[in-house]
N, C-alpha and C positions, 0 to 999 in steps of 0.2 A: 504494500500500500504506500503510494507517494505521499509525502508529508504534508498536512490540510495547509490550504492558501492563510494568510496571513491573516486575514476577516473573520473567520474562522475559528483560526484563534485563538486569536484578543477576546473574540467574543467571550468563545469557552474558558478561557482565564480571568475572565473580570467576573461570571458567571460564579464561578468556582472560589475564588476567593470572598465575594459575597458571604456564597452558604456560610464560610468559615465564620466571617464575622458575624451573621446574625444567627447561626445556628444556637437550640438551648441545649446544646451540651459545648460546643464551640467559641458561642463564641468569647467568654473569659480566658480559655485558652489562648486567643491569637494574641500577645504584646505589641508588636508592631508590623506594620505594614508600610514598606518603604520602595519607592518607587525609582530606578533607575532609567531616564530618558534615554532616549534612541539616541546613538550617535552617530555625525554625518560623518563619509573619508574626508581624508586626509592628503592627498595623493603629492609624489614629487614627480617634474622628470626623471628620464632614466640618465644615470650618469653618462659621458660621452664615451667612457672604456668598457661599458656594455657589449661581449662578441656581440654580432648577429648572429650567430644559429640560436645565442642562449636566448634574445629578445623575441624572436621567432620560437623556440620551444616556450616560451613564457604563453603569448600570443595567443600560442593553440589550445593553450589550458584557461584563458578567458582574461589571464593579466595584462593588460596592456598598459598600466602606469604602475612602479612600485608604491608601496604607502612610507610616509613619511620617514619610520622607525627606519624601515627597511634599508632605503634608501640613505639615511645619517650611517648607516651601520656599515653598509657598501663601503663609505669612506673612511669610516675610521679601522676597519679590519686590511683594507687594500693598503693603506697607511702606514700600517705595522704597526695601529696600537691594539692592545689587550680591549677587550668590549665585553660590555655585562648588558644585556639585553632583559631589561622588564617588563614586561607586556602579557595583559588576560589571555587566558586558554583559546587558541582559534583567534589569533590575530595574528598569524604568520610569521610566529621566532623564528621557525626552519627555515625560511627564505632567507633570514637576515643573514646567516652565515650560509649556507650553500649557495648562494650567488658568488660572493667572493671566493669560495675556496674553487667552484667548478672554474671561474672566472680564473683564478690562480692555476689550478691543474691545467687548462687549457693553452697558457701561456708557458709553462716551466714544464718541461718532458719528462723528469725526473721528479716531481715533486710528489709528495702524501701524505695526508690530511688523518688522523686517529678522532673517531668522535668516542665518546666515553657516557652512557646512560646508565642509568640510577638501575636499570628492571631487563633483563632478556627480554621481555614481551617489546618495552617500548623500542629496543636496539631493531626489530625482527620488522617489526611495523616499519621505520623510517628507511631501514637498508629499503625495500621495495620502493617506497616513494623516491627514496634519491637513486636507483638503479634507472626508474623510467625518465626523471629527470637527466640521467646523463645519457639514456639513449635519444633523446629528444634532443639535446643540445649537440648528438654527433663524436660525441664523446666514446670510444671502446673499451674505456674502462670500466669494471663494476666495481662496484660495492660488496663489501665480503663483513656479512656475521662472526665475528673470533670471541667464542662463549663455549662456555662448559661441554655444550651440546655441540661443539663443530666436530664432525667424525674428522680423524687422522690425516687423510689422504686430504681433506679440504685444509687442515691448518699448514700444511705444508705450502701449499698452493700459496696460502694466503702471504704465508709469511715471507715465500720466494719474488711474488707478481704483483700482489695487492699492494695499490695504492687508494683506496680508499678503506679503511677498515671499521669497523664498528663494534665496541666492544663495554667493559661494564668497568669500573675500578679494582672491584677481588679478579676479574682474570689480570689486568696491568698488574697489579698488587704479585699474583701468585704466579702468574707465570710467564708474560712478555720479558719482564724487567727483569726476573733472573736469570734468563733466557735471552740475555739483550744480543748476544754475539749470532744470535740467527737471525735477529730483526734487525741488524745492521743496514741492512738496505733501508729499511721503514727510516730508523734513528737518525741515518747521514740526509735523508731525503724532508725527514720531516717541518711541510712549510705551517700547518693549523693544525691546533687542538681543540675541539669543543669539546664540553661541562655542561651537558645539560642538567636540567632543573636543579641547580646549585643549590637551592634555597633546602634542598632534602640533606645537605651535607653540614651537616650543624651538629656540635656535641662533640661528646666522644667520635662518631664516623666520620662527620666532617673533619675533626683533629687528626685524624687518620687519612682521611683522604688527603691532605693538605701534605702529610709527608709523602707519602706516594706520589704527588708530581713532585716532588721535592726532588726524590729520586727519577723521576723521566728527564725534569730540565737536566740533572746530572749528568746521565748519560748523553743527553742530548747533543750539553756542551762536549762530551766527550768526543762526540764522533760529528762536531761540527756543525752542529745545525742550533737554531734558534725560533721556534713555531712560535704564533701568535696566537693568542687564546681567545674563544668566544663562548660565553657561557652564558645561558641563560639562565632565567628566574624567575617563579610568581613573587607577588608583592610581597613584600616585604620591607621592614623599617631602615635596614643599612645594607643594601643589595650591593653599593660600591664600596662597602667595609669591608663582607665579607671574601666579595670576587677577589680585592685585592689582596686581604689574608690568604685565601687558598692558593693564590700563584707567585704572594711574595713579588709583587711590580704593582706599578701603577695600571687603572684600567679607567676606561673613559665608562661612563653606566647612559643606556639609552633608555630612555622613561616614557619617552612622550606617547601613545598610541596614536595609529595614524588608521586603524584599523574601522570602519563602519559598526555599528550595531543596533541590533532593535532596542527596544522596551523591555528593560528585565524588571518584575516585581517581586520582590525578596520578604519573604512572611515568615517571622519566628514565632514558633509556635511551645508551649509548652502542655502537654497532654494532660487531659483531666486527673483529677486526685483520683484511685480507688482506696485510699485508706486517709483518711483525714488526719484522725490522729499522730500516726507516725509520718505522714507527709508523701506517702508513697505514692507514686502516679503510673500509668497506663504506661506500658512500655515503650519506648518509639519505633518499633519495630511493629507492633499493632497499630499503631497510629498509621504510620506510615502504608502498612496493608492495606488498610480503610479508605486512607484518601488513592491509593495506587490503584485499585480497584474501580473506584468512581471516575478517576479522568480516564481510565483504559477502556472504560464504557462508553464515551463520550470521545472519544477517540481521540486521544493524545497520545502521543509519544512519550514513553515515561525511563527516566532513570533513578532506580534507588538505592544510597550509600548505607548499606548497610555497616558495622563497627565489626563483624565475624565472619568467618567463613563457617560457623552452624548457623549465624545469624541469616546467611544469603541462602541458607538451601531451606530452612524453615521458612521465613517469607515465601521463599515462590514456591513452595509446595503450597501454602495459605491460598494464593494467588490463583495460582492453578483449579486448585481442588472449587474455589469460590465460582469462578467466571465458567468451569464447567458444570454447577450447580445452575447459573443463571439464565436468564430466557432470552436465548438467539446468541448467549455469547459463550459456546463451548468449541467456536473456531477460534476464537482470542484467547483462549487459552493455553493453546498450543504456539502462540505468537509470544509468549511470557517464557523468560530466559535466564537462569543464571550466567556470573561471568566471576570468578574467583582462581587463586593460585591453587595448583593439582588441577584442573584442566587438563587434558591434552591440544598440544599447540595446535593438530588441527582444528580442534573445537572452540578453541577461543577465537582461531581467524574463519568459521563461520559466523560465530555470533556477530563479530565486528561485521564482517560481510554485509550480514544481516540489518543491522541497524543502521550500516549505511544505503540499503539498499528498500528499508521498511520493511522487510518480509517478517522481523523481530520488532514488536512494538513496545515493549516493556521489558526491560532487564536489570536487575536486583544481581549488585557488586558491591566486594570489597574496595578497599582505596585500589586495587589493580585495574580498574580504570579513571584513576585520577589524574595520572597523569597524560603525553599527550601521544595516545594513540587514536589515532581518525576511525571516528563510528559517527559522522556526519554532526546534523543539529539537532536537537530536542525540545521538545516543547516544555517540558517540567521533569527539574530532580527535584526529588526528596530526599535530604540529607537528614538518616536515622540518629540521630544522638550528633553529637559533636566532635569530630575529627581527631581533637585534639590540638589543633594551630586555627587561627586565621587563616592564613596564608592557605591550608588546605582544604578550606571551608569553601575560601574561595575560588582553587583551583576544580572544585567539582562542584561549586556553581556556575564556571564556566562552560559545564557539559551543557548545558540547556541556553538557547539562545539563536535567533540568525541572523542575520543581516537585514533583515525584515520581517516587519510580526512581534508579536509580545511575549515573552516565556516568562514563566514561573520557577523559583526558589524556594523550598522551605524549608527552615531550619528546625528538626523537632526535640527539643532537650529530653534529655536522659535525666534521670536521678543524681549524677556525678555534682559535685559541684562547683564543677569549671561552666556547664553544661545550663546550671539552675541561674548562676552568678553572667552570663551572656545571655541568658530570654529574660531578663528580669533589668537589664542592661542593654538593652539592644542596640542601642546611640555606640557602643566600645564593637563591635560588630561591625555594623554597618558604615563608618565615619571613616573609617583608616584601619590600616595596618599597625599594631603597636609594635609588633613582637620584630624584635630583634634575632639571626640566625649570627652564634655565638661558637665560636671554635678557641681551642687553644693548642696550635701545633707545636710549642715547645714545652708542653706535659711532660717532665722526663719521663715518667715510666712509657710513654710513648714513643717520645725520639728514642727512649733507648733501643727498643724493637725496633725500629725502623734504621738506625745507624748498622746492628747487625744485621739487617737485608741488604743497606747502602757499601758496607764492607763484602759481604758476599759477592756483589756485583760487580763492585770496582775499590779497588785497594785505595784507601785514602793518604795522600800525601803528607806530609809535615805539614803543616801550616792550614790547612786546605780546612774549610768551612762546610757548612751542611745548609744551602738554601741560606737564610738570616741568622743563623745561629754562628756565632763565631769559631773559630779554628782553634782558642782556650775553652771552650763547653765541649767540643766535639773531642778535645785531648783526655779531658777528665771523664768523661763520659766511657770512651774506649778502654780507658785506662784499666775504670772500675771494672768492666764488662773480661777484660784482661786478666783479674785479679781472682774476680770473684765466680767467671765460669768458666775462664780459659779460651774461649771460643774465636777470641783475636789476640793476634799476635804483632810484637811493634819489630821490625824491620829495619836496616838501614835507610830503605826506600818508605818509610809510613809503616799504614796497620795492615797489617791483610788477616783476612777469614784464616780461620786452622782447624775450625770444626766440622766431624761429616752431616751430608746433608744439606741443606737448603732450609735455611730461618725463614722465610717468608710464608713457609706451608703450616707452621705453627703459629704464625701473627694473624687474629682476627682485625679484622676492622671493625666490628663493630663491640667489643669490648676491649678491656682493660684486664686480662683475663689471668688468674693463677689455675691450680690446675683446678677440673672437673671432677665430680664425683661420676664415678659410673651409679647404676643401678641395677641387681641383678637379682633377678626372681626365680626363687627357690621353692616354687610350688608345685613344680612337680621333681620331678626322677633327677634328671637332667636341667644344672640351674643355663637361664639364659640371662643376654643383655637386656633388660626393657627398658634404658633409657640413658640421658646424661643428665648434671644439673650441675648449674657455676659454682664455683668454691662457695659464696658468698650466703648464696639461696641456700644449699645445700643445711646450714645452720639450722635456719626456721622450717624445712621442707624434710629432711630423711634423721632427724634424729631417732633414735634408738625409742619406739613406743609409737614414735607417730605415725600418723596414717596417710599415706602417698595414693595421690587420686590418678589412674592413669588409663585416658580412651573411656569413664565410665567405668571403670573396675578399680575396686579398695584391695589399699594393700599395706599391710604391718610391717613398720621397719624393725626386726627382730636382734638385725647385729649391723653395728656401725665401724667398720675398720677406716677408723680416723687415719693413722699416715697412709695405708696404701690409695685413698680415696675410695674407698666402695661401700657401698650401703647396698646391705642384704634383706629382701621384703618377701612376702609371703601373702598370697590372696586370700582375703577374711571377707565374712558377714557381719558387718556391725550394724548400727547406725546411729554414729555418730563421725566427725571426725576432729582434728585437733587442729589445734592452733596456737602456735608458739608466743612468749611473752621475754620481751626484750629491752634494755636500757640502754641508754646513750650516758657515757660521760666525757665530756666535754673540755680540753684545756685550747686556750689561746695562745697560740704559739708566737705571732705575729701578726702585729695589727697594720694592716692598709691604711686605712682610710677611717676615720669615726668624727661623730659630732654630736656635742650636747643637748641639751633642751631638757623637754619634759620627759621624754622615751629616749635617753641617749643612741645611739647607734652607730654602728662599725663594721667592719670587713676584716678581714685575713684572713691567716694562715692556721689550723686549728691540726689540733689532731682528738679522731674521735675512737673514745674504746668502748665498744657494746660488749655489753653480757647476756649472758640468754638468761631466763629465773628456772622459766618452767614452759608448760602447756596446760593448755584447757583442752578439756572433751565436751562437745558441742552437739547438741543433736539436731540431725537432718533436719527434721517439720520441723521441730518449735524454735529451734536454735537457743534453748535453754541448756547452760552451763550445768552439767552433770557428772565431772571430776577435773583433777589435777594431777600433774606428776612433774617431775624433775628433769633436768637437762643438763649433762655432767658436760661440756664442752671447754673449748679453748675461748678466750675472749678473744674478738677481733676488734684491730686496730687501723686503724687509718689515718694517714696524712690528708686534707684536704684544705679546701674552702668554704670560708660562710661568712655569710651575713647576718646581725642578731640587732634585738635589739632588746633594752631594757627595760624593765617597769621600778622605777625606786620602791623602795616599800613607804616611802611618804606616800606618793601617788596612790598606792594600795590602801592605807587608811582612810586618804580622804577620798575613795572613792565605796568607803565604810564596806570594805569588803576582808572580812577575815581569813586568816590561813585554810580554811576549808573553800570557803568561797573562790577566796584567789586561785586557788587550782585551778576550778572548773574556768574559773574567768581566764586564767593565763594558756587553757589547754584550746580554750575555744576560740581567742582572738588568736592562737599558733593558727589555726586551722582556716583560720579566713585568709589569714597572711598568705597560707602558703598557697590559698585555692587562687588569688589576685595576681601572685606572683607568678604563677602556670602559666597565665595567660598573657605574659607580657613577656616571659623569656623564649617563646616558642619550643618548650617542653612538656616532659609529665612526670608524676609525682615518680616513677623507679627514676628522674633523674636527678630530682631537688627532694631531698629529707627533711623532715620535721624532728625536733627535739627540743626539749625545755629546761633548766636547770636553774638550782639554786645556787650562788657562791658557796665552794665549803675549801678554804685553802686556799691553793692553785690553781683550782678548777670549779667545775660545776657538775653537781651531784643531780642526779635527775628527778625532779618533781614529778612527772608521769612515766609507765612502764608503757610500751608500744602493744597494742591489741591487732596486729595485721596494721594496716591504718589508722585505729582509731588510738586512745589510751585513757587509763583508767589512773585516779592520784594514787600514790606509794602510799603516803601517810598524811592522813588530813591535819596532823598537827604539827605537821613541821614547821619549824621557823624559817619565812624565807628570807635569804639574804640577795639582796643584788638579782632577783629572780630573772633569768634570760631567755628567749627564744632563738631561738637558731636555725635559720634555715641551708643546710647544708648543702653543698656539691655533692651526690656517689661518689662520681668519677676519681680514685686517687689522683691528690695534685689540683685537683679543680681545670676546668675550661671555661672560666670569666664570668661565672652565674654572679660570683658573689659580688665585684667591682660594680653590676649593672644595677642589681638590686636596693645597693648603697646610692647609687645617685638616683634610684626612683621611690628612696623609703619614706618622706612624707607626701607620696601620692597610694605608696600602697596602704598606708595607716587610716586616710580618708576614705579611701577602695572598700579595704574590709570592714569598715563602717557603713557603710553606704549596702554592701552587700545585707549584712547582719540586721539590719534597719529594716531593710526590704522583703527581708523572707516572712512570709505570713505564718509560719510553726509558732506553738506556741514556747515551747521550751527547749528548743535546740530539734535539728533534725540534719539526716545527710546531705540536706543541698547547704546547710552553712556551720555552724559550730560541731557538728554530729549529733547521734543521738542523744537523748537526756540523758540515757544511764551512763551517758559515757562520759558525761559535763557534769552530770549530778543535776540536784534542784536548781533551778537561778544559774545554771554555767551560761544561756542565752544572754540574759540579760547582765550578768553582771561582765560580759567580754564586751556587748556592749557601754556598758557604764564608762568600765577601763580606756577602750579605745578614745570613748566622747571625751570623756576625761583630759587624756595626754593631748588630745590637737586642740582643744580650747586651750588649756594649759600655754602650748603651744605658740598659737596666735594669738597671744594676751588676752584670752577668755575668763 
């Protein structure tokens, strides 16, 4: 079915948002209703160094003027400067750099271009698109796939002939770059690099990706060449901060869109209560059902983000099963599609097929299609719960939209309360981009792994530097790595590798990793592997008693061989299962940055040592506590960073809140903090921790024990001293959470006021302070007291 004329609709979208708001079950639900106007192009001539065959292959695909981005990008890539490309989903990023680099290959005989995507799917998708683009432009070169999945016979190929390559950062990471002496051709030749959706490379992976070119320019310069970068980005708050951290150079950011668009209207929604009391509402995944089902009868094109991959196959089995219950619509049912990872690649590039071609009218995905793989335009996503970023909220709002006509957005909140704190706030949403995408690529524990791949590849010189990292960091650094695992050796000529193997096949990128615990199940004859779990987790998840959840099936960790890493489990009947109970304590090691007032606050360098107490036995249905046991472990420790901040105990009096009170008041303004803070550093909470302490000494003794997320007070009579919140890094070493937090802390102190104020619970619930019992009587209110307290304080109130 061709996609309805633009009349059409507008109609059926203005129709439809209606019901919402005057619906009686609806329409308290909708918050906001925000209207984005059509936009007209933008268009430039085409530069005068345009080939003809390229402007002619443009032509016959219907382009006949670039758009403005496009066009700025032409010149500043052809230039030889670095370019960060910002621009909505479907406004032609891919053009901005494949014009200049086809443009470049067709002039240089020698030249070759490595593009590097976030996903196989999106690499698989764009090789086709720029294959036909270079057959149209006369060009006999292709484009080659080089990913996990390229059989043998083709990476040979690739690595001998290809000059176009396409490929992911773990294959560069794992296997190009230690491998550089076969890609020689590639390295000596190499004129562009593109970094697509940049804005994914943040955190710990970003940190990681950042030394990874670290080591490409390396080699690069080694064998002579010097590429130019082109990376794109969804919105985001410092696109040209982070382009320029990841490549280590200056880079020019193109912002402006030149790109046409209709009418988009953007509806957050938050789903009716089904339990008032506790504040629990309607899942967004039924919500979303509901409404997906009524525009697919009415005949819209539908996309919906589901947060799971059970999330995406229970919706469209709902989907299905409904419209083939309904009268005259059990052929639309069969037009209803999932699209999730495990897939087989041929079945995802029919679905895509599909929805570019309408034969698929509605299809229910993970974020696997958020990013930009071509399934045409849509008339309305439903965005199930919240992404977790901005920035991704609005990359798969840009699935819905055309160049004419009106689409629909809907944002449907979850229970989280990043999720309750943005429907309840819709203006932080809708208005801009806050969130900053934050890397720290000289993490030592991270250069240090990355130096042992950088040595593996090429022997470092005397003096010789790593990317920005100076030639005295990189000496001590090898030295230690020298000392303490042997693995490099110093030379007349520098360090060179001395270990067997290849480090680069034990460096994740996406953690920070010591070892694994395996997991092996011993319920029958013969024990097997049933899994892995990070050092870290492995703590609260496979101790000795507790019960490990795995596919739907309970299992008893029986025996815990702590040095070898293994946890031994065995398949049980219970029902209940456990949940471990943990402390932070807290010392400052190094302070950044701090500043007084009514709520002092600070940054550095901290180091934190958890304990574990015990665990709870929780049962299934009621989730009512029904034992305790013990947890004989090691304490862990960590270097990091944080941000805190403190409440004097003046402030605490006169905000007539006693040491029992103060608790719940100090557990529950931690919990706003840290939900305000989520949403401004473009994270989630495994990447910023919560913890609380009183002074006792040196350090800070912990006022709350950690319940999973939540935490319950030690001892209601404690005296606090200096009581502090802390919102930490994970990541050992930290990657800049905490420096950014410090200069946004009297907006997030107003934030979680503002949040706490607004939630209609009456005594604390999960969308703001957490549950009561978990805040106690009055934890609501008196975190609110506390907070109103300090910013009047504050501003001479």
């Amino acid at each position: 079915m061709p996609p309805a004329d633009p009349p059409q609709s507008t109609a059926a979208i203005d129709r439809f948002v209606e019901s919402l708001q005057r619906g009686r079950r609806t329409a308290a639900c909708v918050t906001a209703v925000h209207r984005i106007p059509a936009r007209s192009a933008e268009t430039a001539p085409w530069p005068a160094d345009v080939p003809e065959p390229l402007r002619q292959a443009l032509a016959s695909r219907g382009i006949e003027r670039p758009w403005s981005h496009q066009a700025l990008a032409w010149d500043h890539l052809l230039a030889g400067r670095h370019t960060v490309i910002v621009t909505p989903t479907a406004s032609g990023k891919t053009l901005c750099y494949n014009l200049p680099i086809l443009r470049t290959l067709a002039g240089v005989a020698d030249g070759s271009a490595l593009y590097l995507y976030p996903t196989k799917a999106l690499a698989q998708d764009q090789c086709a698109e720029l294959n036909a683009l270079l057959d149209a432009c006369g060009l006999d070169d292709a484009a080659h796939v080089y990913d996990g999945d390229t059989p043998a016979d083709i990476r040979r190929r690739v690595r001998e002939t290809g000059r176009v390559i396409l490929s992911n950062p773990d294959m560069l990471h794992a296997s190009i770059l230690p491998n550089h002496e076969k890609w020689r051709r590639m390295f000596r030749t190499l004129t562009h690099v593109v970094v697509d959706e940049m804005h994914t490379y943040r955190g710990v992976f970003g940190s990681h990706v950042a030394n990874v070119l670290r080591r490409l320019r390396r080699l690069c310069r080694h064998y002579g060449s010097d590429p130019v970068f082109a990376l794109t980005s969804a919105t985001i708050a410092n696109p040209g901060e982070l382009g320029a951290r990841l490549i280590e150079a200056p880079v020019e950011v193109v912002d402006r869109n030149g790109a046409p668009a209709g009418e988009r209207v953007v509806v957050t929604f938050n789903p009716p209560l089904r339990n008032r009391e506790l504040q629990l509402r309607q899942s967004p995944g039924a919500a979303a059902g509901r409404m997906a089902r009524t525009l697919l009868e009415d005949g819209r094109s539908v996309i919906v983000f589901a947060r799971s991959r059970q999330g995406v196959e229970i919706l469209v089995r709902r989907l299905r099963e409904g419209l083939s219950r309904g009268h005259g619509t059990k052929a639309l049912a069969r037009r209803v599609a999932g699209y999730r990872g495990g897939y087989l690649p041929e079945e995802r590039r029919r679905i895509e097929r599909g929805l570019r071609e309408g034969s698929v009218q509605g299809v229910v995905t993970t974020n696997a299609l958020e990013l930009g793989i071509d399934i045409g335009s849509l008339d309305v996503c439903l965005i199930a719960g919240y992404p977790g970023t901005i920035a991704s909220t609005w990359q798969q709002a840009g699935r819905a939209g055309r160049r004419q006509g009106k689409a629909l957005v809907i944002l449907i909140a979850g229970d989280d309360p990043v999720d309750q704190y943005l429907v309840q706030n819709p203006g932080f949403l809708l208005d801009a981009s806050p969130e900053h995408g934050r890397i720290d690529a000289d993490n030592l524990r991270i250069l240090a792994e990355h130096l042992k791949c950088a040595t593996f590849e090429l022997g470092f010189a005397p003096g010789e530097g790593f990317g920005d990292v100076p030639a005295e960091t990189v000496e001590e650094v090898l030295a230690f790595l020298a000392d303490e695992t042997g693995m490099v050796t110093r030379g007349p000529a520098g360090w060179t590798w001395s270990a067997e193997g290849y480090p680069a096949g034990t460096v994740s990128l996406r953690a920070i990793a010591d070892e694994n615990f395996v997991i092996i199940d011993t319920t029958a004859k013969k024990p097997e592997i049933l899994g892995e779990i990070d050092f870290e987790s492995a703590h609260v998840t496979v101790y000795p008693n507790a019960i490990y959840q795995h596919a739907g099936t309970l299992y008893e960790v029986h025996r815990l061989d702590y040095p070898e890493r293994k946890a031994y489990v065995r398949e049980v009947r219970i029902d209940y299962f456990t949940q471990a109970i943990d402390q932070d304590r807290v010392f400052v090691l190094d302070v950044f940055d701090e500043a007084g007032g009514a709520a002092p606050t600070g940054c550095g360098e901290v180091r934190i040592v958890t304990r574990f107490q015990g665990y709870k036995k929780i049962r299934f249905r009621t989730f009512e506590n029904i034992g305790y046991g013990e947890i004989h472990l090691p304490d862990l420790e960590k270097h990091t960073t944080a941000w805190w901040v403190t409440f004097p105990e003046e402030r605490l009096a006169a905000c007539g809140l006693g040491p029992e009170a103060a608790h719940g008041a100090l557990v529950g303004a931690g919990r706003l903090l840290q939900t305000v803070a989520l949403v401004h550093l473009m994270c989630t909470s495994g990447d910023l921790e919560l913890t609380w302490g009183t002074r006792v000494g040196d350090g800070w003794e912990p006022i709350a024990a950690r319940r999973g997320r939540a935490a319950e007070p030690v001892d209601g009579g404690t005296v606090l001293e200096s009581p502090t919140i802390f919102l930490y890094d994970r990541c050992p070493g930290g990657v800049g959470f905490s420096e950014k937090l410090f200069a946004l802390g009297p907006r997030l102190l107003a934030e979680a006021l503002a949040l706490v104020d607004g939630c209609p619970c009456e005594d604390g619930c999960p969308a703001c302070v957490g549950p009561a019992d978990l805040v106690g009587a009055g934890g609501k209110e008196g975190a609110a007291r506390l907070l109103r307290h300090v910013i009047g304080a504050g501003q001479g109130g």
